[in-house]
N, C-alpha and C positions, 0 to 999 in steps of 0.2 A: 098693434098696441094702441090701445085708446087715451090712457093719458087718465090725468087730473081733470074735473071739472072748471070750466073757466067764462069768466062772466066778464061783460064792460062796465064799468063806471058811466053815468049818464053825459061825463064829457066827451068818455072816445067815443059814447053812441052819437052824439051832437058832430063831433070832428070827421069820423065814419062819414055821416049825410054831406057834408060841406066838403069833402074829398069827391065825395060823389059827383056830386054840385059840379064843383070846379074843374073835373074831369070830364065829363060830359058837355059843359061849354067849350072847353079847349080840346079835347083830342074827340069825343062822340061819345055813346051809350056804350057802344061794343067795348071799347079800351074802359071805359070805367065798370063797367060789371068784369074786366078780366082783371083788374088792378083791385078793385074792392073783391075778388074773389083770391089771390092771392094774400091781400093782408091778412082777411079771415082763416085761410090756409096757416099763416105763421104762425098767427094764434093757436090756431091749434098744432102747431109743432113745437111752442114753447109749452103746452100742456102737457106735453109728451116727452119734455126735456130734449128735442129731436134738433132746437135752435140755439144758435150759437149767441150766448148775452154777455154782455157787460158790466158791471156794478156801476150807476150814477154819481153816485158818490166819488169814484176815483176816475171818471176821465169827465166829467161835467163840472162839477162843485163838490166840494167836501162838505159840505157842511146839508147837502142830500140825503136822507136816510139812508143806511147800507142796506137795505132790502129791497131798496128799490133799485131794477136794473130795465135794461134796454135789446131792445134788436132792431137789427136796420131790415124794412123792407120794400125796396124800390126808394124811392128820396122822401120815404117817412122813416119817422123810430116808433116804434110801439113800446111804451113803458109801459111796466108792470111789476106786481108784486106777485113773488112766488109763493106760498102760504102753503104750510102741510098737506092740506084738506082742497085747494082751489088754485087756481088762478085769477088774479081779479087784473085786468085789461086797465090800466089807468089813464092813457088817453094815445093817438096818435100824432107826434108831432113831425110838421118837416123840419130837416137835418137843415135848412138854411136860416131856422128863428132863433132867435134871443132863450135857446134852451134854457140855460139856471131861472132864468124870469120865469120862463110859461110852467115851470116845473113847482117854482117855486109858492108859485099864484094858484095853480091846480093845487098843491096838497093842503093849503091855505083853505081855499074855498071847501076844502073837501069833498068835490065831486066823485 
């Protein structure tokens, strides 16, 4: 099953590289091409409805859009919006930031 088409917003692609980054100075290249090849994997299981999400809105802040939801992979979330037609990737954040802020400030800026 291949799923919905599904794209990033130029923050998860910026978040994506800086994952990268900071995985490769602390664990090496091998753990971050298999961690960065994992998030990419989710992605594409949240395309294919194959991943298990959450609504933002009821376990982050209510006041979130309810279309917007979440998947935990490894000690990041990948939010996203699920749309008829696509998936559009909105950014990856770790499970230990200031979430309602970076969420809040992401759909602000509209990346």
């Amino acid at each position: 099953m291949s799923g919905k088409p599904w794209r990033l917003t130029r923050a998860a692609e910026a978040s994506l590289v800086d994952i990268a980054l900071w995985t490769i100075e602390t664990f090496g290249p091998r753990q971050a091409e298999a961690y960065e090849a994992d998030l990419i994997e989710r992605c594409a299981a949240i395309a294919r409805d194959e991943a298990p999400w959450q609504s933002c809105s009821k376990v982050i802040d209510p006041r979130l859009p309810e279309d917007l939801r979440f998947t935990r992979c490894g000690e990041h979330l990948i939010v996203f919006v699920d749309e008829p037609d696509r998936v559009i990737i909105v950014d990856f954040l770790h499970g230990r930031r200031d979430l309602p802020a970076r969420l809040t400030d992401r759909l602000r800026r509209g990346d």
